[in-house]
C-alpha positions, 0 to 999 in steps of 0.5 A, a space after each residue: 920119710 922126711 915129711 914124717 921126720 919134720 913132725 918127731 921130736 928132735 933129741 940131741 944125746 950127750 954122754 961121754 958112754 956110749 953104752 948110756 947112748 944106746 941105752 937112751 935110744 934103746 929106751 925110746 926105740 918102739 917110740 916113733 915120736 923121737 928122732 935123734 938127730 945127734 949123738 956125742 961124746 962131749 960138750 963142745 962138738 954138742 955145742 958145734 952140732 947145735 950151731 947148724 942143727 935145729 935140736 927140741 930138746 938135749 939130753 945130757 950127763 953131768 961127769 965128761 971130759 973137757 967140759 962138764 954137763 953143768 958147763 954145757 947146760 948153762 952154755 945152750 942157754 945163753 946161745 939156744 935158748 929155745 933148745 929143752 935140757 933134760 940132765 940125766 945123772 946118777 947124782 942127786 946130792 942137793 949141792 949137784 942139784 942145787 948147780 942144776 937149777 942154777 943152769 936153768 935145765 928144765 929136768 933132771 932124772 937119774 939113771 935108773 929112770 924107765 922107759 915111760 918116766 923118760 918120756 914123760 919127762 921129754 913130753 912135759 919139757 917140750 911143752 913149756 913144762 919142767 920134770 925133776 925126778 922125786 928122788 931129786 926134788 926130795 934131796 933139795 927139799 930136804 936140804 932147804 926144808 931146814 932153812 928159815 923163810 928167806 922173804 916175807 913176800 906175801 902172794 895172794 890165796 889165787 897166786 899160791 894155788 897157782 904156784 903149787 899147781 906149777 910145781 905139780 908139772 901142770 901146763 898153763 891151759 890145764 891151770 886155766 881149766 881146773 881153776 875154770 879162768 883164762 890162759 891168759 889170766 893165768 900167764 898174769 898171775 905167774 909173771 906177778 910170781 915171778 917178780 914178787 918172787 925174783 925169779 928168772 925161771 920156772 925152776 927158779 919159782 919153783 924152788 921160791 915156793 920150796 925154800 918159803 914153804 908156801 907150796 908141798 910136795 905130795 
């Protein structure tokens, strides 16, 4: 049974509700892929746990006590940057959203996601990618939609077929597929995007491509 677990995806559940808890493993329970290795209450015994544990992905609330969910993210990124976040909540207002981005989280869903967006957004985080819900995404969308473009960078015909692809959650070897060039090529082009972008994270490009219009949301 232990060989079996090494091959899980290791989850790490923070919610000061313990209903939320149960809910999250009831929602993956006839799931066999997930192991949820650690469940708590609050942010710093997350962080302690992390400390001795290898965890692939946390999934976390915004609202708890002694330390908030925003808090908390932008911790496990400066100590475990390998560790994955997914921030389930039941808030997307764009200045919550706009903090979410800002901590370099990898997802956000809201609460009243199902079974399978729960798991596709795990999959896609676990495999380099980023999963925002579209209630989400529409709410900072609607926010920045209003704004001037703040830069003038010009990108390539090649770079914003590219960075729309990014942002339709598409990983680096289906980019390289469907656009029949390497892998390679493609991780060139996106770090070109990130300079030219002055973007730290693919979240961060993603929002450049927002903010500037150069990329839609279908």
């Amino acid at each position: 049974m232990e060989e079996t677990k090494k091959n899980k995806i290791r989850l790490l559940l923070v919610d000061d509700h313990q209903i939320v808890i149960d809910g999250i493993k009831n929602l993956l329970r006839k799931s066999e892929e997930f192991w949820v290795v650690g469940e708590f209450q609050n942010g710093y015994d997350a962080l302690e746990f992390l400390q001795e544990n290898r965890v692939d992905l946390m999934i976390t609330d915004l609202q708890m006590p002694s330390m908030s969910g925003i808090e908390l993210c932008q911790k496990v990124k400066e100590q475990f940057q390998e560790v994955k976040i997914l921030v389930l909540s039941m808030h997307h207002d764009p200045d919550v959203v706009r903090k979410i981005f800002a901590s370099h989280a990898e997802g956000y869903i809201l609460k009243n996601t199902d079974r399978k967006e729960l798991k596709d957004a795990i999959y896609q985080l676990v495999n380099g990618g980023t999963y925002y819900s579209r209630e989400v995404l529409q709410s900072m969308l609607g926010e920045v939609i209003s704004k001037e473009k703040e830069s003038q960078v010009k990108l390539s015909p090649r770079e914003i077929e590219i960075l729309q692809l990014i942002a339709e959650e598409h990983t680096t070897p289906e980019i390289a597929e469907k656009l029949f060039i390497s892998p390679r090529t493609v991780e060139t082009h996106r770090k070109h995007l990130m300079q030219k972008s002055g973007s730290k994270s693919v979240v961060g490009l993603i929002m450049f491509g927002l903010k500037t219009r150069i990329i839609t949301l279908n």
